[in-house]
C-alpha positions in Angstrom: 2.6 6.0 -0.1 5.6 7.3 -1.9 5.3 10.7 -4.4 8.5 11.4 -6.8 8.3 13.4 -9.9 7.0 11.7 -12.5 9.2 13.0 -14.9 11.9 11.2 -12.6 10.1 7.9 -13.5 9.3 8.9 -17.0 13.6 9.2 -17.8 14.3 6.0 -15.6 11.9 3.5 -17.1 11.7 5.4 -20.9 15.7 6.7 -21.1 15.7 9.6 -24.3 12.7 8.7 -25.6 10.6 9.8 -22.3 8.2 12.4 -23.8 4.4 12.8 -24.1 3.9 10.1 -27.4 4.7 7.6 -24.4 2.6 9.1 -22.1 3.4 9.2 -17.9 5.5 5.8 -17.1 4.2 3.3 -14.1 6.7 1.1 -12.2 6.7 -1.8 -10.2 9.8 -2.7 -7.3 10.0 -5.6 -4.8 12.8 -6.9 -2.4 13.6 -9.0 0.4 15.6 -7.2 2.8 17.8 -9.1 5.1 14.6 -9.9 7.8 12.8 -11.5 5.2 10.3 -10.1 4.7 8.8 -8.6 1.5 8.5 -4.4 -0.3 6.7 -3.9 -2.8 5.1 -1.2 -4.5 1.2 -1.3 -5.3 -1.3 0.4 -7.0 1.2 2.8 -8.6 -0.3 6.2 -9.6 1.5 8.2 -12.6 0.9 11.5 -12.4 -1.9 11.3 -9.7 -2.5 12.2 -6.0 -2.5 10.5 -2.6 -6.1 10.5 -0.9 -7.1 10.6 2.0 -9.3 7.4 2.3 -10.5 7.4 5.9 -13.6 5.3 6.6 -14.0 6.0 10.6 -14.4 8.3 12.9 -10.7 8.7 14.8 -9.0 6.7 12.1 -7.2 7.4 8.6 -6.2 5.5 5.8 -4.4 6.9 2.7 -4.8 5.8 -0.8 -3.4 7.2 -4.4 -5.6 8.3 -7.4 -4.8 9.5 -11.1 -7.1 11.4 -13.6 -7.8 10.3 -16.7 -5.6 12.1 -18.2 -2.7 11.1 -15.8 -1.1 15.1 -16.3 -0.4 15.7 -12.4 3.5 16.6 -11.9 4.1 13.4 -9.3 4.2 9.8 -9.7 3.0 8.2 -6.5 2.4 4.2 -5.0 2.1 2.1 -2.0 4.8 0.9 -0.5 4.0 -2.2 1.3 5.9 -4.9 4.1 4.6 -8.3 4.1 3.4 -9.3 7.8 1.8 -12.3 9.9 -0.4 -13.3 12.7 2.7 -12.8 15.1 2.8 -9.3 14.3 -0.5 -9.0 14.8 -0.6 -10.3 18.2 2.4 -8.3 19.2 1.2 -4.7 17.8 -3.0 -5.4 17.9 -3.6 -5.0 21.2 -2.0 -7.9 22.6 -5.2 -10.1 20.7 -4.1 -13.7 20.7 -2.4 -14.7 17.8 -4.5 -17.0 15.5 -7.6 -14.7 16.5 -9.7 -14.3 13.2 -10.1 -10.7 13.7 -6.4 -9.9 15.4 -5.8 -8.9 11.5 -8.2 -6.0 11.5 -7.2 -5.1 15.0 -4.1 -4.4 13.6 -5.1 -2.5 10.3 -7.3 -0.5 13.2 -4.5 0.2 15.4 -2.1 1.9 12.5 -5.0 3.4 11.7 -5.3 5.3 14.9 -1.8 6.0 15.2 -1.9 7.9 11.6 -5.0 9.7 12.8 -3.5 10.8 16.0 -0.1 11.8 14.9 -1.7 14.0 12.2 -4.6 14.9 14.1 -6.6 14.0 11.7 -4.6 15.6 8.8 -2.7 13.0 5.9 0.8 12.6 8.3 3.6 13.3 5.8 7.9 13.2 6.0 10.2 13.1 3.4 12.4 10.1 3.2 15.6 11.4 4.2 13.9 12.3 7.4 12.4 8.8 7.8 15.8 7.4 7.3 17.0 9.4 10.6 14.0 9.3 12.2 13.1 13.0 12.6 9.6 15.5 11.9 10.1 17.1 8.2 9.9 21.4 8.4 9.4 21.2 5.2 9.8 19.9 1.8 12.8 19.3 -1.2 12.4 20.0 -4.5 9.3 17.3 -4.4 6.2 19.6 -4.1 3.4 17.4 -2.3 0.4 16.3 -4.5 -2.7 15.7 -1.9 -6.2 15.3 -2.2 -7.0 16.7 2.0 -5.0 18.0 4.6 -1.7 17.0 5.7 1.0 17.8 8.3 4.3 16.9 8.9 4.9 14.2 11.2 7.4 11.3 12.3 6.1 8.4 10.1 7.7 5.4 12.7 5.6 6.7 15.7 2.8 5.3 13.6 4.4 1.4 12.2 6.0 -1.5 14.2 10.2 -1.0 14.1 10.5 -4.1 11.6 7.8 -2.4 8.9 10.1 1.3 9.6 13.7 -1.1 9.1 12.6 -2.9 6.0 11.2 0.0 4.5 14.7 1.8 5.0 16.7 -1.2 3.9 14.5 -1.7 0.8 14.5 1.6 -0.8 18.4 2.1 -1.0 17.6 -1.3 -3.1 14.8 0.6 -5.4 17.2 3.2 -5.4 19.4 0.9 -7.9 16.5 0.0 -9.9 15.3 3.4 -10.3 17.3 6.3 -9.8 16.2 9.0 -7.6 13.5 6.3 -6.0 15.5 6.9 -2.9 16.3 10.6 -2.8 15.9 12.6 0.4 13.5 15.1 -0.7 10.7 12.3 -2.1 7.7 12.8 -0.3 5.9 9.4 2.7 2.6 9.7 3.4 1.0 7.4 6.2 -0.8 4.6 6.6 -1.6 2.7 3.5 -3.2 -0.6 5.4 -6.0 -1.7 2.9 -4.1 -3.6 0.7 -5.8 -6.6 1.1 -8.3 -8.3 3.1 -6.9 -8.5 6.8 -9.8 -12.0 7.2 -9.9 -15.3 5.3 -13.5 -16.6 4.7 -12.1 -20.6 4.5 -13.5 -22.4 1.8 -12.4 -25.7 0.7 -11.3 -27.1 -2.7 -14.5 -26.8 -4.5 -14.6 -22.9 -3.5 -17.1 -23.4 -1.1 -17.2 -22.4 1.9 -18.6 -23.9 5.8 -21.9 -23.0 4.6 -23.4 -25.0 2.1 -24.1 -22.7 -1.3 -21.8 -19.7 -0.2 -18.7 -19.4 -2.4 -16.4 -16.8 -1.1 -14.0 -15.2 -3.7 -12.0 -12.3 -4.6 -10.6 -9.7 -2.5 -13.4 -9.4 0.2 -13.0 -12.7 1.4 -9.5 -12.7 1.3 -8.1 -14.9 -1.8 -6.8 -12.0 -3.9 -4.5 -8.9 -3.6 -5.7 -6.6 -6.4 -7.7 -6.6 -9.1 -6.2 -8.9 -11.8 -6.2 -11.8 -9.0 -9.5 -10.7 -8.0 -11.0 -11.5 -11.4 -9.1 -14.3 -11.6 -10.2 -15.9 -8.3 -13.9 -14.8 -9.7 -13.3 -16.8 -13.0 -12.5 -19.8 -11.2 -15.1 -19.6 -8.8 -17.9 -19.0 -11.7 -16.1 -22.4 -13.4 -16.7 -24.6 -10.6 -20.0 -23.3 -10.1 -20.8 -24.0 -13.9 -19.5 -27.6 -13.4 -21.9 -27.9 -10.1 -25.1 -26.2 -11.3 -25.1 -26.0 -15.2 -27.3 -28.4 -17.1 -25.5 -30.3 -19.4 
């Protein structure tokens, strides 16, 4: 996760007429840097906090949150690098690519490394540190918004060098969408990895799946990445089951 200012996204996105009858502004950046693969910010948070969202023992998992009110003094979001089985193969473990778990062996494995680097703490750095590769001692004119405890760490000892190289090349390109969105001083926090589902429950075109009356859908069973898919993958799942069980 990334944390600016939200008043830094407010001006970008809003101009003069940022102020509080428009209330805290979201954004939303993507890219495909020169590897090709695909950033993209998720889940953005105005005026909210990252989490920590561990949910086992010797692993942790970040997340971002805003009150209702949205009135905290950083903007934060996800920043997120598309991947495939072959990373998961070469990072998981060495688990054979194609595995149906090697997915969740990898989300596992980042996991770990996030843990262990902050020993047990959120592990933080600020950008321009990330950039060079070197432990934050401390922080810009970006104050850190947390829900638990963090500590400053070296972000790429936790991700494979292609997710650390197109995060670099992407944000000098969010950089010219937003300005500031690249500035030293803004604020990494490590590892978002529950973006989506690492496993696919395989159903075929009716929405069913191997088992006969089981109709996997939405995020869980890996057909959607968020919540507007979610309930769309949900609509179209309840419409073919209305066309298979309804009366008429």
């Amino acid at each position: 996760r990334i944390q600016h200012p939200q008043r830094m996204i407010d001006i970008s996105q809003y101009g003069r007429a940022a102020g509080d009858e428009l209330g805290p502004a979201s954004y939303k950046v993507t890219r495909q840097v020169s590897t090709g693969r695909g950033v993209y910010s998720f889940c953005m948070c105005p005026g909210g906090y990252v989490v920590n969202a561990s949910s086992e023992p010797g692993r942790l998992a970040v997340n971002g949150m805003s009150y209702h009110d949205r009135a905290g003094e950083n903007a934060n979001s996800a920043l997120i690098v598309t991947v495939s089985p072959a990373d998961y193969a070469a990072f998981a473990g060495g688990m054979a690519e194609g595995h149906p778990l090697a997915g969740i062996a990898f989300q596992r494995e980042l996991e770990a490394r996030a843990y262990s680097l902050g020993k047990g703490r959120i592990p933080i750095q600020l950008f321009g540190d990330f950039a060079e590769g070197k432990t934050s001692g401390g922080f810009g004119e970006v104050g850190p918004a947390f829900k638990g405890e963090w500590a400053f760490g070296n972000l790429r000892e936790i991700l494979p060098g292609c997710i650390s190289s197109s995060l670099s090349e992407a944000m000098g390109a969010f950089g010219h969408m937003i300005k500031g969105f690249d500035r030293p001083d803004a604020i990494l926090a490590g590892v978002e990895s529950r973006t989506s589902s690492p496993v696919r429950i395989l159903r075929d075109d009716r929405m069913e799946s191997a088992v006969k009356g089981i109709f996997p859908c939405g995020e869980g069973a890996g057909y959607a990445g968020g919540i507007t898919s979610a309930a769309m993958d949900g609509l179209k799942t309840a419409e073919e089951l209305i066309r298979r069980y309804a009366p008429l």
